[in-house]
TIKOLLO-722186 format. One record per residue: x, y, z of N, C-alpha, C in turn; residue in one letter. Coordinates in steps of 0.1 Angstrom, whole numbers, padded with zeros to 4 digits, always signed. Example, Ala and Ser with C-alpha at 12.3 -4.5 7.8 and 13.67 -1.06 7.14 Angstrom:
<atoms>
+0132-0057+0078+0123-0045+0078+0132-0033+0078A+0128-0022+0071+0137-0011+0071+0129+0000+0079S
</atoms>
This chain:
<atoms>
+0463+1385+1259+0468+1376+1249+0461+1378+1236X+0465+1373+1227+0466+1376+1214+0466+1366+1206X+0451+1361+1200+0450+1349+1197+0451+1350+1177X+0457+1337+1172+0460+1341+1159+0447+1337+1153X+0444+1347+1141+0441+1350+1133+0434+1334+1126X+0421+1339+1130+0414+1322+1121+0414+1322+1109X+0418+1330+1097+0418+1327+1087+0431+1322+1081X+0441+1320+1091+0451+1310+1087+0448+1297+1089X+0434+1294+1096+0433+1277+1096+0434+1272+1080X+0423+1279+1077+0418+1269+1060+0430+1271+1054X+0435+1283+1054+0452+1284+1043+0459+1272+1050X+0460+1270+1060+0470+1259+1068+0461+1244+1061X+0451+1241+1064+0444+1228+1060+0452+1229+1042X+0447+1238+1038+0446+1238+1023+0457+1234+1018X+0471+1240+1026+0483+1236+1025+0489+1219+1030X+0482+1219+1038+0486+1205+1042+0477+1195+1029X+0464+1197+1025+0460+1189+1021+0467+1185+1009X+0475+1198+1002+0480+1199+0989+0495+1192+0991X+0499+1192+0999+0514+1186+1006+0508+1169+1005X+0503+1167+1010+0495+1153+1009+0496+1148+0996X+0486+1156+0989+0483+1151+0976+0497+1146+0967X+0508+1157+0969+0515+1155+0960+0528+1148+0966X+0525+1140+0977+0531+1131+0981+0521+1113+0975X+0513+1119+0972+0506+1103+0966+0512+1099+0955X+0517+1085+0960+0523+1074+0949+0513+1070+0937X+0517+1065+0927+0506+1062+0918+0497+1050+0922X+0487+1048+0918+0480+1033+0917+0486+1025+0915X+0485+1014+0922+0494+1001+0920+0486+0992+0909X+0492+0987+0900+0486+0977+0890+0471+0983+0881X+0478+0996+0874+0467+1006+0866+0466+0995+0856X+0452+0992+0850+0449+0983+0839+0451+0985+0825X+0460+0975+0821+0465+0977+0803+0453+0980+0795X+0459+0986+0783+0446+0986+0770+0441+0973+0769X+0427+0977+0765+0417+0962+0765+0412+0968+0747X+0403+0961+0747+0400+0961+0737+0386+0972+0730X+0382+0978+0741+0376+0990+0745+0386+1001+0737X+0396+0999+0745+0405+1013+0744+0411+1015+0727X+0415+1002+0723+0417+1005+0710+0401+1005+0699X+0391+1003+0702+0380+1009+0697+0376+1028+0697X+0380+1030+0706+0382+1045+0707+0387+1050+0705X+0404+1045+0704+0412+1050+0691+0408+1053+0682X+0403+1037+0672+0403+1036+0664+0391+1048+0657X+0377+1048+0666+0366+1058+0664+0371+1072+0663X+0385+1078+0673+0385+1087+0674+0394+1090+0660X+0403+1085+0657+0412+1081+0645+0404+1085+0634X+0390+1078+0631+0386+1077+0618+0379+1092+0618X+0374+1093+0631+0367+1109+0632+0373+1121+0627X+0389+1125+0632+0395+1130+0629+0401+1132+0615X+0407+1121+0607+0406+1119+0597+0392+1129+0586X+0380+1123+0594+0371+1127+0582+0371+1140+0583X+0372+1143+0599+0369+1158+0596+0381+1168+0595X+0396+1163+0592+0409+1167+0585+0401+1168+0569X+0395+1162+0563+0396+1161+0550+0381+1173+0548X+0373+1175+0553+0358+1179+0551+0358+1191+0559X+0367+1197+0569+0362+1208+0570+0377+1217+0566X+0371+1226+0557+0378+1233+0548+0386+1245+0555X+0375+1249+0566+0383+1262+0571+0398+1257+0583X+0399+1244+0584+0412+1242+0592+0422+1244+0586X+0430+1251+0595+0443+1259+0597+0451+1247+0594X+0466+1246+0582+0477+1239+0575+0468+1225+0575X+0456+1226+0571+0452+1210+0564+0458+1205+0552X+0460+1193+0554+0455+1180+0559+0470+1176+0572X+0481+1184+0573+0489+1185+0582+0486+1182+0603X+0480+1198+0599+0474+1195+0617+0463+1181+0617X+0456+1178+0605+0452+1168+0611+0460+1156+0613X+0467+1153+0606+0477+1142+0607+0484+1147+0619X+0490+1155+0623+0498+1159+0637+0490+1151+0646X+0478+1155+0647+0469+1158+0659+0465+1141+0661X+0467+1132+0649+0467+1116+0655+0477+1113+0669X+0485+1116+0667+0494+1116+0679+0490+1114+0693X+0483+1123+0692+0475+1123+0712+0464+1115+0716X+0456+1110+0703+0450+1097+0703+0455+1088+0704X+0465+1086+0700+0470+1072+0697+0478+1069+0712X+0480+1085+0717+0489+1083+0728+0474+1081+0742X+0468+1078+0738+0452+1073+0751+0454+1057+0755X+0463+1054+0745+0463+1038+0751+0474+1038+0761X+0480+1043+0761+0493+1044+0774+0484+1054+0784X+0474+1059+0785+0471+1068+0796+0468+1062+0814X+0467+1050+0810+0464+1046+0823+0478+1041+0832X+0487+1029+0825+0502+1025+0827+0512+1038+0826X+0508+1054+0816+0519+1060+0819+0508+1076+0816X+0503+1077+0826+0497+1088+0824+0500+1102+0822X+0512+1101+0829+0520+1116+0829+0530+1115+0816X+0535+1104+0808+0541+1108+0799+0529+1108+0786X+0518+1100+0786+0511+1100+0777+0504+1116+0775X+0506+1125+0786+0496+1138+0786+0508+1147+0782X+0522+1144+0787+0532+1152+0780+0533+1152+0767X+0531+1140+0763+0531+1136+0744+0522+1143+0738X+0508+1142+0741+0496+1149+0738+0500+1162+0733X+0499+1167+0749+0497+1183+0750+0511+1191+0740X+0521+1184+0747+0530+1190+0732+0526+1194+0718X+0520+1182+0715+0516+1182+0703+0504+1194+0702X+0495+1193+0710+0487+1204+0709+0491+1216+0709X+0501+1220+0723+0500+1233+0726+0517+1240+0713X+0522+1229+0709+0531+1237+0696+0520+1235+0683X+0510+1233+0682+0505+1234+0668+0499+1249+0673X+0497+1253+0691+0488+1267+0692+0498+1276+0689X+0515+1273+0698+0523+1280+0694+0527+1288+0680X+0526+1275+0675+0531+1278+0658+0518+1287+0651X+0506+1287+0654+0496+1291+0646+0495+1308+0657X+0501+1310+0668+0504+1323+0674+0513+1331+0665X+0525+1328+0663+0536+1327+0654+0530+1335+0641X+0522+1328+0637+0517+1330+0623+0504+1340+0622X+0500+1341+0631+0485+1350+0634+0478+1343+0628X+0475+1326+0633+0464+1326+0623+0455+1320+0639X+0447+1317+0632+0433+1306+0645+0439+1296+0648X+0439+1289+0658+0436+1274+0664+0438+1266+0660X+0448+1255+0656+0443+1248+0645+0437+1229+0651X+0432+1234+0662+0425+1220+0669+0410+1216+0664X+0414+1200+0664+0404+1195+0655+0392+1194+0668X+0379+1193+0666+0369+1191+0670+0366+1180+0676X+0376+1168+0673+0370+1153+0675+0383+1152+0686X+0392+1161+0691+0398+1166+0703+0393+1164+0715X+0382+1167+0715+0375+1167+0729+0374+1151+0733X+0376+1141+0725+0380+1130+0735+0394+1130+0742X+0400+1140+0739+0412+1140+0747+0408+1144+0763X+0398+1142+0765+0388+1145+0784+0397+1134+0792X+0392+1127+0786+0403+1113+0796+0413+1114+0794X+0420+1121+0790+0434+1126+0798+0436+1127+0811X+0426+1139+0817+0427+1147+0827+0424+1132+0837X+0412+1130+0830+0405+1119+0845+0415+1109+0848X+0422+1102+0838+0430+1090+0843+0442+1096+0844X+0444+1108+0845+0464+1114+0854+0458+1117+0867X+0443+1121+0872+0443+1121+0886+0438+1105+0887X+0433+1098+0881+0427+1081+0883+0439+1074+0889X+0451+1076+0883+0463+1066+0878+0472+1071+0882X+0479+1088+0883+0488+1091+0886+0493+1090+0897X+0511+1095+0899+0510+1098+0914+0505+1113+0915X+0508+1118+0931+0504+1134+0930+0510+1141+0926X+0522+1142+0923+0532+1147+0917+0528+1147+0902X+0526+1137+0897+0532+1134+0883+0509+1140+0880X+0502+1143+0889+0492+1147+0885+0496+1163+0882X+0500+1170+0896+0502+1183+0891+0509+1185+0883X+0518+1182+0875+0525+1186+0864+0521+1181+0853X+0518+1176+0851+0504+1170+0840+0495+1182+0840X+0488+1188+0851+0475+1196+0850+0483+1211+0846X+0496+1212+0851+0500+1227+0848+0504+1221+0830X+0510+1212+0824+0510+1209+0814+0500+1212+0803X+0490+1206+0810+0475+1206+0804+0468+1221+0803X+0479+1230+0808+0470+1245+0813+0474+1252+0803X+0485+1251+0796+0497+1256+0792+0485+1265+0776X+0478+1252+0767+0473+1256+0759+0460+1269+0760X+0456+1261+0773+0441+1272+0777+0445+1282+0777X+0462+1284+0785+0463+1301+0793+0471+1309+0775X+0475+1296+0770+0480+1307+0755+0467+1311+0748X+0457+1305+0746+0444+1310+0738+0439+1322+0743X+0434+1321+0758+0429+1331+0768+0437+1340+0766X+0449+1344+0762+0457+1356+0763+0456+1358+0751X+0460+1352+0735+0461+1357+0723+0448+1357+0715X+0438+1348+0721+0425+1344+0711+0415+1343+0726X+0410+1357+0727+0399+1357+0743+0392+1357+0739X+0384+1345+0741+0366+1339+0740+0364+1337+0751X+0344+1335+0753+0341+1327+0760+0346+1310+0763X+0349+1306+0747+0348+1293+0748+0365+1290+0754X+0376+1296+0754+0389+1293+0757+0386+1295+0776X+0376+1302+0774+0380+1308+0792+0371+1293+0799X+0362+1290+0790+0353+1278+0800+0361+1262+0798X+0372+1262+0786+0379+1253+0784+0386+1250+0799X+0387+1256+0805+0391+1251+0817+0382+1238+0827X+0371+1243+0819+0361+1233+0828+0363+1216+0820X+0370+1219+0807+0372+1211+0803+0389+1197+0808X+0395+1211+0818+0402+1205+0825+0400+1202+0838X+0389+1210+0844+0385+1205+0861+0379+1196+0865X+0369+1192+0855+0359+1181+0857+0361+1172+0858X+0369+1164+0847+0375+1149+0846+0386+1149+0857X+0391+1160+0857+0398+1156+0869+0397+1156+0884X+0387+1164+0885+0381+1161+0900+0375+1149+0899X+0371+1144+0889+0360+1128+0888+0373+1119+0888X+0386+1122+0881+0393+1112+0886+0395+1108+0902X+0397+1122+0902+0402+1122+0918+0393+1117+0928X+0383+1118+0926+0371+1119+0932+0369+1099+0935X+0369+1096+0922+0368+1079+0918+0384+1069+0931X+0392+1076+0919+0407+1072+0928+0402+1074+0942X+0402+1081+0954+0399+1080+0970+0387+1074+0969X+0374+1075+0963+0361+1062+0968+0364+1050+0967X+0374+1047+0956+0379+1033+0954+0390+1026+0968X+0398+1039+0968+0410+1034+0986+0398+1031+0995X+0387+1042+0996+0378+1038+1006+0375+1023+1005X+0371+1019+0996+0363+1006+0994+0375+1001+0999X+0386+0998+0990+0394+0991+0998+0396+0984+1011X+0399+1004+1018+0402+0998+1028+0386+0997+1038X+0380+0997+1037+0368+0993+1043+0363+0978+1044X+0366+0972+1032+0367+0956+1029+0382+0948+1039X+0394+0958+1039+0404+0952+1048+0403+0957+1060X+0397+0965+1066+0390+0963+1082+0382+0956+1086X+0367+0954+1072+0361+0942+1077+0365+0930+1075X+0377+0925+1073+0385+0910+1076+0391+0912+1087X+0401+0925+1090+0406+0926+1098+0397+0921+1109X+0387+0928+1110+0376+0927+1129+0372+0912+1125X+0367+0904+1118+0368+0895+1116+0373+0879+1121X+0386+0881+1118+0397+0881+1124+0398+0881+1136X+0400+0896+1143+0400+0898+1157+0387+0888+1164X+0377+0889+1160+0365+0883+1164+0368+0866+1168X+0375+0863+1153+0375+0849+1155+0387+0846+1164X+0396+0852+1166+0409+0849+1175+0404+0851+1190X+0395+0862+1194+0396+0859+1208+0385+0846+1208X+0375+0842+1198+0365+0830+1199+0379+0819+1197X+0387+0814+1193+0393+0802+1193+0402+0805+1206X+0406+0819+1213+0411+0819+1222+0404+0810+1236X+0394+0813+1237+0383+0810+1248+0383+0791+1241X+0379+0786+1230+0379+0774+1226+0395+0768+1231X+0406+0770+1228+0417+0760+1232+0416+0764+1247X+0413+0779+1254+0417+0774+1270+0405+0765+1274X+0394+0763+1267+0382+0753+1270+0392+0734+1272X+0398+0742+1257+0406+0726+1258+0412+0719+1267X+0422+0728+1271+0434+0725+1281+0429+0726+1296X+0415+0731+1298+0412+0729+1309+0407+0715+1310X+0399+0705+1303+0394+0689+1301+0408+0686+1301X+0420+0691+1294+0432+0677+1289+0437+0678+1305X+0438+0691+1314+0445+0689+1327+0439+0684+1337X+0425+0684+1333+0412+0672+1345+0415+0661+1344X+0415+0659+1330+0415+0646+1324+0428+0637+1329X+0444+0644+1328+0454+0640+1332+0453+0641+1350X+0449+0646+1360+0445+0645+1367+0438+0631+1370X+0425+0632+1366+0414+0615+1369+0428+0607+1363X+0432+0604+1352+0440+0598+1344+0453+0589+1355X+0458+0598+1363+0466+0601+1368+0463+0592+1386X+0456+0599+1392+0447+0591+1402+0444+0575+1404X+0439+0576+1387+0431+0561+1393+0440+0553+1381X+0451+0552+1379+0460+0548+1374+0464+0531+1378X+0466+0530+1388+0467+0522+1395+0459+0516+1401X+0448+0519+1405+0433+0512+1406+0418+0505+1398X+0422+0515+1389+0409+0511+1377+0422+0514+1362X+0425+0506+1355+0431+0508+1346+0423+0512+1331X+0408+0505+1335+0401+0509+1324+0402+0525+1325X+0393+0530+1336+0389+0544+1337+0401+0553+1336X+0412+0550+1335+0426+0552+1329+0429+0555+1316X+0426+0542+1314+0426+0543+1295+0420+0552+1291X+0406+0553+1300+0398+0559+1287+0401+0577+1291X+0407+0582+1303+0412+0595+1305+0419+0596+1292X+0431+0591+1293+0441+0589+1282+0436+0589+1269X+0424+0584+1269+0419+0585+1252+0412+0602+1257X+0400+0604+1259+0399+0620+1263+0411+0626+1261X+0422+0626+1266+0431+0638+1265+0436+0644+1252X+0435+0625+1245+0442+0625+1228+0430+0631+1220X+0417+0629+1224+0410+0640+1216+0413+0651+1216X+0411+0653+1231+0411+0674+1234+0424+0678+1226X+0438+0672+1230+0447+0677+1226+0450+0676+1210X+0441+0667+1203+0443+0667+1193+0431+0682+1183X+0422+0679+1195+0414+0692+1186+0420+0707+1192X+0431+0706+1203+0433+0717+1205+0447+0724+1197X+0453+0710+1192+0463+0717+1182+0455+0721+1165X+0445+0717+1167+0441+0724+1158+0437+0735+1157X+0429+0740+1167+0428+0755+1166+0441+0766+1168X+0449+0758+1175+0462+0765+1175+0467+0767+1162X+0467+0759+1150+0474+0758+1136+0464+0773+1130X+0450+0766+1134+0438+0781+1128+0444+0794+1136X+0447+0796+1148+0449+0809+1151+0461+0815+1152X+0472+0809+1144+0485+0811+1137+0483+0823+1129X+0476+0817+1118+0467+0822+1104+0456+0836+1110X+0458+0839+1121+0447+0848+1128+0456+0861+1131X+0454+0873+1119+0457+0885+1123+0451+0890+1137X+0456+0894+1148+0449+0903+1162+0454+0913+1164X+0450+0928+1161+0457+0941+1162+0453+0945+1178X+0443+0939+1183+0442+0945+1196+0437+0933+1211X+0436+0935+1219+0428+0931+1230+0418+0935+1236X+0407+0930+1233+0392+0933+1238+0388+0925+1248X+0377+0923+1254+0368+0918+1265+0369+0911+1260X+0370+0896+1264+0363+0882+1255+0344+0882+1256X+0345+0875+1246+0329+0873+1247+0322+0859+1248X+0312+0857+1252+0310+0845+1256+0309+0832+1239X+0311+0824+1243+0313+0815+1230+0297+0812+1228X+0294+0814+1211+0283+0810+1207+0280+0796+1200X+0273+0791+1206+0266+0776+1201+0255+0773+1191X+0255+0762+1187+0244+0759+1180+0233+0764+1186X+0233+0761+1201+0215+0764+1207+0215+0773+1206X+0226+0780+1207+0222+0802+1207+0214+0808+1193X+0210+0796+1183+0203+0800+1173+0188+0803+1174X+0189+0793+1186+0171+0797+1193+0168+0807+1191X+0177+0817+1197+0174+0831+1202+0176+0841+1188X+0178+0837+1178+0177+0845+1168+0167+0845+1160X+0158+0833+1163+0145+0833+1159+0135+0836+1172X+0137+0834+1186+0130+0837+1192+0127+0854+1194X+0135+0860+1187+0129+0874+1189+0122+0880+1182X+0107+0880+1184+0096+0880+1177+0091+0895+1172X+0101+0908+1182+0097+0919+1179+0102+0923+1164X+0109+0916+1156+0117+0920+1143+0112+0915+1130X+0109+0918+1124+0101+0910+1109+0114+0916+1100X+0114+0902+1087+0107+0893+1089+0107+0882+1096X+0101+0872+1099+0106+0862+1111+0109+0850+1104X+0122+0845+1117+0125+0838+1114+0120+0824+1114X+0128+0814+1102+0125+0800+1101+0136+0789+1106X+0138+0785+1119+0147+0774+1123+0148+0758+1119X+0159+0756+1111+0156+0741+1104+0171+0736+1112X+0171+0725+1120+0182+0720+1126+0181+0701+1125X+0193+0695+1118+0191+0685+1115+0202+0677+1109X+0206+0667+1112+0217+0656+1111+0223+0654+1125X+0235+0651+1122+0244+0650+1133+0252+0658+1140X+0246+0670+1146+0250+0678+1152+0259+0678+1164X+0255+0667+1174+0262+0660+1191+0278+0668+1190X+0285+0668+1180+0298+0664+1180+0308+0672+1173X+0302+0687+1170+0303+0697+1164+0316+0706+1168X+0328+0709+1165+0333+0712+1173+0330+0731+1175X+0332+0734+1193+0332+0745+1195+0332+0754+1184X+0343+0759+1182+0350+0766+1171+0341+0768+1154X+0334+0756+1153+0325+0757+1138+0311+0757+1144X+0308+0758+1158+0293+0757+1164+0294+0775+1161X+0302+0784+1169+0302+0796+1166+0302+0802+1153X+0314+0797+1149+0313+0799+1133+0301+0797+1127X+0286+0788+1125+0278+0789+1122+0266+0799+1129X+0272+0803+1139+0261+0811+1147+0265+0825+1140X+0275+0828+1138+0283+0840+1137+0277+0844+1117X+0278+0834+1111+0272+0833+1099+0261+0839+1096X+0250+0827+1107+0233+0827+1106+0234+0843+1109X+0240+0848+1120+0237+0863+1131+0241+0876+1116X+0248+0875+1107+0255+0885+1100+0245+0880+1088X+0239+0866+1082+0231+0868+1073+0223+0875+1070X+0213+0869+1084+0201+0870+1091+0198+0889+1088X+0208+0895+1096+0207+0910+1098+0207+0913+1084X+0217+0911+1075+0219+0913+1058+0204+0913+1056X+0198+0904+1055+0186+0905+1050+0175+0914+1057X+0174+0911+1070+0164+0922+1077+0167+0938+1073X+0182+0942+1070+0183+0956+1062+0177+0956+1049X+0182+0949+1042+0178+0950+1028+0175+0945+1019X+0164+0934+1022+0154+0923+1015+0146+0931+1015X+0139+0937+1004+0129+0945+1006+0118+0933+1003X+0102+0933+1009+0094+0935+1009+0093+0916+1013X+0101+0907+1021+0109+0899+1026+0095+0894+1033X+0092+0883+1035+0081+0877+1041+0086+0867+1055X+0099+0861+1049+0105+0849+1059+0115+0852+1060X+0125+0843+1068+0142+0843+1067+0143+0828+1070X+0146+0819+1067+0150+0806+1066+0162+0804+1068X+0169+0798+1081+0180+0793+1087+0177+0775+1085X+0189+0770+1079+0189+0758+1080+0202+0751+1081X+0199+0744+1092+0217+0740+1097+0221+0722+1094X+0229+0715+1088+0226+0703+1084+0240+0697+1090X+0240+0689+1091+0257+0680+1095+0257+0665+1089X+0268+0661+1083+0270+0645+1083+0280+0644+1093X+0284+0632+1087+0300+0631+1097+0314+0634+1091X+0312+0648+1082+0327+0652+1075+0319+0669+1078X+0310+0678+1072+0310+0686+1072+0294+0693+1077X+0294+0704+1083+0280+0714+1084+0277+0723+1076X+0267+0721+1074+0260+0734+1059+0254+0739+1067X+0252+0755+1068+0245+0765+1073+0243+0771+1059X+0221+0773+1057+0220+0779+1044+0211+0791+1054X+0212+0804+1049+0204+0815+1051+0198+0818+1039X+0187+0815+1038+0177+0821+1025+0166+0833+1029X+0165+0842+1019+0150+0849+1025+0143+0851+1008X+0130+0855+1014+0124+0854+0997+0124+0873+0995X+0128+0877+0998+0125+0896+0995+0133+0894+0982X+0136+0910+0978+0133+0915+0963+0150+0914+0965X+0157+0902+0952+0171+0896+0951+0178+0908+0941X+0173+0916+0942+0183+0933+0937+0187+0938+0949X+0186+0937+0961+0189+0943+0970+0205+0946+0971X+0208+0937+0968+0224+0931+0970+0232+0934+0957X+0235+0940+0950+0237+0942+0937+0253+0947+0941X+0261+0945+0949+0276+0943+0946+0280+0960+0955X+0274+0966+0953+0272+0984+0960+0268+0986+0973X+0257+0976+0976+0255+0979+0989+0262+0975+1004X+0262+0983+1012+0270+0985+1027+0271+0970+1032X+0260+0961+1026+0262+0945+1033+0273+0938+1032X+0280+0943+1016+0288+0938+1008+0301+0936+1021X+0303+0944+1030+0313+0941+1039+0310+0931+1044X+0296+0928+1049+0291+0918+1063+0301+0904+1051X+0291+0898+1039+0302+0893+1035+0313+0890+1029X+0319+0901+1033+0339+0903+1036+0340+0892+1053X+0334+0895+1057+0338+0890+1073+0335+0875+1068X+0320+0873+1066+0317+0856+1065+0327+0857+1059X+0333+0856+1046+0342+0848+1036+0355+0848+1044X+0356+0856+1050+0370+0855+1060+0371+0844+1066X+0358+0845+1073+0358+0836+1088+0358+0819+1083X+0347+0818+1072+0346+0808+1067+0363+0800+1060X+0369+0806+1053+0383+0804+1044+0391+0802+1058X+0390+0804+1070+0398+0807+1081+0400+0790+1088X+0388+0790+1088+0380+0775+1095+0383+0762+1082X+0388+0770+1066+0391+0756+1056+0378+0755+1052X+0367+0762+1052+0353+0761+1040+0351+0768+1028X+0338+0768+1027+0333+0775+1014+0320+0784+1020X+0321+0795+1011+0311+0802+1010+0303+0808+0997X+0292+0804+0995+0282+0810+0983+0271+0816+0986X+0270+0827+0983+0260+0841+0982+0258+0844+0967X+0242+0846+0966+0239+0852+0951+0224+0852+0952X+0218+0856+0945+0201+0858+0941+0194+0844+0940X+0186+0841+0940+0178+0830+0938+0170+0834+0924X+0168+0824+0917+0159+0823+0908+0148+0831+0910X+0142+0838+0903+0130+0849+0909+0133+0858+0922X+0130+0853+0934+0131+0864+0944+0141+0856+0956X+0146+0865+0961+0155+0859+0976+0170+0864+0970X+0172+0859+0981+0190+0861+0985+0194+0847+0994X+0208+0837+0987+0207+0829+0999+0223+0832+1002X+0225+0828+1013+0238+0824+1020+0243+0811+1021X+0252+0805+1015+0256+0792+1018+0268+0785+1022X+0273+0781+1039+0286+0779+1039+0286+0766+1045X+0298+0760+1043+0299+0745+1039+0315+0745+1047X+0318+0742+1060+0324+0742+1072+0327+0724+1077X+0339+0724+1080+0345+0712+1083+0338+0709+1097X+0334+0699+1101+0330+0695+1109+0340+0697+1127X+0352+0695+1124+0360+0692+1133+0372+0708+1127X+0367+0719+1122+0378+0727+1117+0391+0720+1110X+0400+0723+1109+0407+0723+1103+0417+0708+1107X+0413+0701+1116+0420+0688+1121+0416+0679+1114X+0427+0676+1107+0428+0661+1098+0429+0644+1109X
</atoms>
């Protein structure tokens, strides 16, 4: 047998990758000119200008320089219309090369040109794949007339002046989907997390409401108190159990996992009792706890457990970790504080998902969540959770 030839894999990848590409839709909701953008105009505007009037040896002056406003002016549409804004441009450019071929004379491109870079980067930033390659063969058009009629070094490396910004577009555009979608898997699991935990909480429910109607039921006719008070039992459970049913409506579940056992307030012990991990922890537990329901006892454990780790990665030089859990009788505050070095967290780092998940879980259950630096040193966590979830 006769095995094919390995150097059609990479041609095969290379082809599929480029099929790909130029199947990509543009960016959805590219950002209008701000007030940046028409400063750069305006800079590049006045540049041009001066140097239309001051340098002498440019080819049909003061003309090409006035032409050549055109493709500036056309940078404020580069992000909302990037493929027509680089068709506007480069026209203009590559018929001023035309006409000065025509005529045997030089080049007649101004110097203050070279902010036309962002071109390249925001038609792969912004574009679709499509409307990028025809933009880039657009953008080629000028290079490949110089390289043939006027061969320099500098016309042959002008290409670099189209690869770069555009690989950096390109490059920016997919780190950014990454982030994206990295931030919507970590709600997603989230999510999944909290649905099979409220799962395990309502069958908790409906196993007391059916005991309960049972005893209820029994001594009905014998003890009327111990009756009543079944009957009152049931109207709790059932009432705290349609509430988690309203919360896990609202609960995306793409899969079915193992359940896991439900976590409690006391399971906080054990996140400070493990003594092999620095820095160590500090347990503060206090108010009215008794009466917590399931569903926000986890939820705070699930908090402290994702803070906790946040910081043991990347608090540098962290002394303590301070867990403090507080309740009245409307709501529980769970605060995670540590004192390490409060740059850790600066918006870039990998934690930034952990809280994607809290803010999920928290918004899920009807709370609040605040994370930010402390004054001088630390990082705190602060979430502020309904006592009874989401039952009015």
């Amino acid at each position: 047998m006769r095995s094919e030839p390995t150097s059609s894999y990479p041609v095969a990848v290379l082809i599929t990758a480029l099929r790909s590409f130029w199947a990509e839709p543009s960016e959805p909701n590219p950002p209008h000119s701000v007030w940046r953008d028409w400063l750069l105009v305006a800079v590049l505007v006045a540049l041009a200008l001066v140097e239309g009037v001051t340098r002498e040896e440019l080819v049909w002056r003061p003309f090409s320089a006035v032409i050549q406003l055109v493709p500036i002016v056309a940078l404020l549409w580069r992000r909302t219309h990037p493929l027509l804004s680089v068709a506007v441009a480069w026209s203009v450019i590559a018929g001023l090369d035309i006409a000065a071929i025509a005529a045997g004379q030089d080049s007649p491109g101004l110097y203050t040109m070279v902010g036309m870079v962002v071109f390249p980067y925001s038609l792969f930033r912004w574009g679709s794949g499509r409307g990028a390659v025809i933009g880039f063969v657009i953008m080629s058009i000028p290079q490949v007339a110089n390289m043939i009629y006027f061969p320099s070094s500098a016309d042959a490396a002008g290409f670099a002046f189209l690869l770069l910004p555009s690989a950096l577009g390109a490059a920016v555009r997919f780190r950014n989907r990454a982030q994206v979608r990295a931030v919507t898997e970590a709600k997603l699991f989230e999510r999944e997390q909290l649905a099979r935990e409220l799962h395990d909480t309502v069958a908790h429910h409906l196993s007391a409401i059916a005991i309960q109607a049972e005893a209820g039921w029994a001594l009905s006719t014998s003890d009327a108190e111990a009756s009543a008070l079944a009957l009152k039992t049931i109207k709790i459970e059932a009432s705290r159990t349609l509430a988690e049913m309203r919360t896990i409506i609202g609960v995306l579940r793409r899969g079915e996992d193992e359940p896991s056992p439900q976590k409690r307030l006391s399971d906080l012990a054990r996140l400070v009792g493990n003594g092999g991990q620095q820095p160590p922890i500090d347990l503060d537990m206090r108010g009215e706890l008794d009466d917590v329901a399931p569903s926000i006892q986890t939820a705070v454990f699930r908090i402290a457990q994702e803070a906790t780790t946040n910081a043991r990665r990347h608090a540098r030089r962290a002394t303590e970790i301070t867990i403090r859990v507080e309740a009245d009788s409307q709501d529980v505050v769970v605060t995670v504080a540590d004192d390490g070095d409060a740059s850790y967290f600066d918006g870039g780092a990998t934690a930034g998902y952990g809280l994607v998940g809290m803010s999920e879980r928290v918004a899920l259950h009807g709370g609040t969540l605040d994370a930010g630096p402390n004054r001088g040193r630390g990082w705190t966590v602060r979430a502020v959770l309904p006592k009874q979830g989401l039952m009015k």
